[in-house]
N, C-alpha and C positions, 0 to 999 in steps of 0.2 A: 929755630927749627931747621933743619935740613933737609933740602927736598927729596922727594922721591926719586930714585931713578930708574923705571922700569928696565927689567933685560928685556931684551929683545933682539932681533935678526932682523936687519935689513940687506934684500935682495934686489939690486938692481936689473931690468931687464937689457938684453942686447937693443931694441929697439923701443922705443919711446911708447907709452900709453899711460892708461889709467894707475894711479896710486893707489891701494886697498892692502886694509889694516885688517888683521886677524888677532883677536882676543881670546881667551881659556882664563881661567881661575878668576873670575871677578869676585867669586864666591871659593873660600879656600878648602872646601869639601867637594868640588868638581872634579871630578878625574878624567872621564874621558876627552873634556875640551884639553886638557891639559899636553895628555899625552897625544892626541892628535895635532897638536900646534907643531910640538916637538916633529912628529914623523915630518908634517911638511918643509921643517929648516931642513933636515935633511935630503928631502926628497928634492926638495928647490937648488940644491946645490948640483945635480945634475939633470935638470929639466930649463928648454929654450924656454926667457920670460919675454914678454913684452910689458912696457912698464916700472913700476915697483910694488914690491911686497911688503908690509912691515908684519914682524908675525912676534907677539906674545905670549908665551906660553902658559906665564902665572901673572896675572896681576895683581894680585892682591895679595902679595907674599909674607905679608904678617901675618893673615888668617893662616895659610897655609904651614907655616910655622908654629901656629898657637893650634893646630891640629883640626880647626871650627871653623864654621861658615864665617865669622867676624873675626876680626880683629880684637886683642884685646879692649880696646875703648868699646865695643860692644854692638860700632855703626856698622848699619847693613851700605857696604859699598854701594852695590843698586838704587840707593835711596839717598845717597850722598854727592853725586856727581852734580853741577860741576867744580863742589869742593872748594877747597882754600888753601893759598901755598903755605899758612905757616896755622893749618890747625895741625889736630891729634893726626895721627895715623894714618887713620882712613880717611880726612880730608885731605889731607896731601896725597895721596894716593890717587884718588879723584880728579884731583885737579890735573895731576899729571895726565893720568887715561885723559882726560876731558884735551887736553893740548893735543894728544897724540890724534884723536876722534876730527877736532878739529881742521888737523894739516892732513885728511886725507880725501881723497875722491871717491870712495868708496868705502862702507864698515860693514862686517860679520860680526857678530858673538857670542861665543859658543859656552852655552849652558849646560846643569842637568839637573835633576831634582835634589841635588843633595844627600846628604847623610837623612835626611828624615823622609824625604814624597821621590815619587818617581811619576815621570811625566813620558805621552806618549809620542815618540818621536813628530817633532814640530818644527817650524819653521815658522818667523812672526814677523809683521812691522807695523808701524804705527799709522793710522789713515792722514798721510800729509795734505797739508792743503795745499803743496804748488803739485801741479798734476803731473809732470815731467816726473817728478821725485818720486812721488807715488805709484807709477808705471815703472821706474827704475826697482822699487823694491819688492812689487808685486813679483815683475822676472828674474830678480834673485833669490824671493822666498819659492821659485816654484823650480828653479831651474836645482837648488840645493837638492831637491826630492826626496825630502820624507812625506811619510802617508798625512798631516796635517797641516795643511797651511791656514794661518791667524793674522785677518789685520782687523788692529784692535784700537779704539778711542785715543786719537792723538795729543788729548791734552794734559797728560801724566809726567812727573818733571820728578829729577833724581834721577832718572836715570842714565844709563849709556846713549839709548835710542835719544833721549828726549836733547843730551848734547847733540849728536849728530842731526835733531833734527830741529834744533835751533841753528844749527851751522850751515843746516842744507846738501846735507853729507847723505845721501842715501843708505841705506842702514835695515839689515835685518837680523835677527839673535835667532839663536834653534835651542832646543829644549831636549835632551836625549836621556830616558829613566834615571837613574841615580837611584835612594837605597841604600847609600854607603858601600856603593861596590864599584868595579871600573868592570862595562862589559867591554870584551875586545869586538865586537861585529859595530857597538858604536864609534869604538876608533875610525874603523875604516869608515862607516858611513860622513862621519865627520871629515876624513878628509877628503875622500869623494865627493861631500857634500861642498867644500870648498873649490876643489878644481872643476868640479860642473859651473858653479857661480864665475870663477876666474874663464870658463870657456862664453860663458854671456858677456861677458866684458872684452873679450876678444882679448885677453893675455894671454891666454895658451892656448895650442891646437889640439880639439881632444872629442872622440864623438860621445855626442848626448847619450844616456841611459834610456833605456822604456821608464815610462812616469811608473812611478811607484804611489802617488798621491790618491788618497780615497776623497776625502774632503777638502774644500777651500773656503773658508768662510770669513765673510770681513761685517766685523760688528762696531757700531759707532757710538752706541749708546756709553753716557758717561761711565769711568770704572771698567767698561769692559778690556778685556787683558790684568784687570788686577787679581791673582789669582790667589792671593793672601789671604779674599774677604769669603770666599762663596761657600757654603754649607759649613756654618762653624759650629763646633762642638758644641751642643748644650749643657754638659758635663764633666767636669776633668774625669777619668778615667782610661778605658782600655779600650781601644778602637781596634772592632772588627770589619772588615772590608766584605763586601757581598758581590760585587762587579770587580771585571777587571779593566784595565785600561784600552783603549780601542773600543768598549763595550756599548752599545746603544742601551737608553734607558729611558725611559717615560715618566713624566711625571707623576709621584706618587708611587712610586716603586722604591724597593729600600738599597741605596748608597752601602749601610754597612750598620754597624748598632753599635753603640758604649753603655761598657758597666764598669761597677764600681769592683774592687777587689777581690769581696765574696760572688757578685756576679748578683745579687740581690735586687740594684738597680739596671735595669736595660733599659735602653731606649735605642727605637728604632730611626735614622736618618734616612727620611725620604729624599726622592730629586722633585728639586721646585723648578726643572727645567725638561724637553722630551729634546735629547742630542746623543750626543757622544762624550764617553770619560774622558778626561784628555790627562787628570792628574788623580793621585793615590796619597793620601799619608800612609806610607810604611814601615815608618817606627809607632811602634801601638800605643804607646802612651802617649796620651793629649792631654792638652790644655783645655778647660770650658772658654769657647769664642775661637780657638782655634781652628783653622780649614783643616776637612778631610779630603775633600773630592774639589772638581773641578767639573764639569758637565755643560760643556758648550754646544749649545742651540744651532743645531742644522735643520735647515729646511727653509723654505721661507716665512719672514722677509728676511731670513738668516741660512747663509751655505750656501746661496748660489754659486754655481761653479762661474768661474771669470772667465 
């Protein structure tokens, strides 16, 4: 098998600092990390660095290629790191991200919901157990400034986060709607949201924004950040959505409703949580067990602001 070799842009700085690695496309239906990677090679070509950049625009270029979140073999990249040099595809692919994650001082990676969910602008990291790390990632998910910030149950593996934070790589991913569309205001938030992160790291000279942050909430309970499992579809059918994203909702209030073709079967999807929407399935047709919503618990012992 032949290994991977990610594209990528590395940008040295004039003066010495921290390494940090920018990712897009872990997922090959992501578009705005993608094209947001890209403005920054560009943009980094006339902007004073301190440090080094390394910036990815697509990683996962067979997905992207086969036009789907996967790769032909069918592996959810996110769920495959830290991979293997001589499997399929997407384990070589993995492995490689996984080297890159590795050799750096610092990791972003920049999400969105895909062709199917759209998600409401986020920023995440995983509750590390050395505090140092943990304080590092809290100032980069807050310094990025989207309205949601998530630190969520550190012991989930596969993923990008979970290399970096078996490496001790400080590390946080953002989450920007998706749909199957590329919005251009997520561009720029993405890359803004990168050179505010690069000004907490002291690489570039640049002044902070007004927060834009409504929530901050860090939940430790297991599974929490898994957002594959939470309000699954009772029935394959037609998913109608009743909240929007950003949306407060109490428990026992209805998420959205599935029916069957003739609309003969409804059923109502309540929230078995009182927080905020943070994700949408926006392709209407679902699987039974498949997630619609997302609805993370603010307030206490959950959302304390930090």
């Amino acid at each position: 098998m032949e290994p991977i070799k990610l594209a990528k842009k590395v940008i040295e700085g004039r003066e010495s600092g921290p390494h940090l690695l920018v990712t897009g496309g872990v997922h090959g239906d992501e578009f705005e990390p993608m094209a947001a990677v890209r403005r920054l090679i560009k943009q980094f070509d006339r902007l004073a660095l301190r440090g080094r950049l390394t910036l990815v625009p697509v990683v996962n270029e067979a997905a992207f290629e086969y036009k789907h979140r996967f790769a032909d073999d069918g592996l959810d990249l996110a769920r495959t790191c830290p991979g293997s040099a001589d499997g399929s595809v997407t384990q070589r692919t993995a492995h490689a991200l996984s080297k890159l994650i590795r050799d750096a001082d610092f990791y972003i990676d920049l999400h969105t919901g895909g062709t199917t969910f759209s998600v409401w602008p986020m920023t995440g990291y995983v509750l590390h157990d050395d505090t140092n790390i943990l304080n590092h990632q809290r100032e980069m998910a807050k310094s990025f400034n989207l309205p949601f910030v998530w630190g969520t149950y550190g012991k989930l593996n596969g993923r990008s986060l979970s290399v970096a934070r078996d490496a001790n790589v400080p590390a946080i991913y953002a989450e920007y709607l998706g749909g199957a569309r590329m919005d251009p205001q997520g561009v720029l938030d993405y890359v803004d949201g990168c050179l505010n992160v690069m000004t907490y790291l002291e690489m570039v000279d640049r002044k902070q924004p007004h927060t834009r942050i409504k929530h901050i909430v860090e939940d430790g309970r297991e599974n929490a950040g898994h957002m594959q499992i939470q309000n699954p579809a009772p029935i394959a059918g037609f998913f109608d959505p009743q909240v929007r994203l950003g949306q407060r909702i109490a428990i026992g209030e209805p998420i959205g409703s599935i029916c069957d073709v003739l609309g003969d079967q409804l059923i109502t999807i309540r929230s078995k949580q009182t927080g905020v929407v943070l994700m949408l399935k926006t392709f209407c047709r679902v699987d039974q067990g498949e997630a619609v919503a997302v609805v993370v618990e603010v307030g206490r012992p959950f959302g304390v602001e930090l």
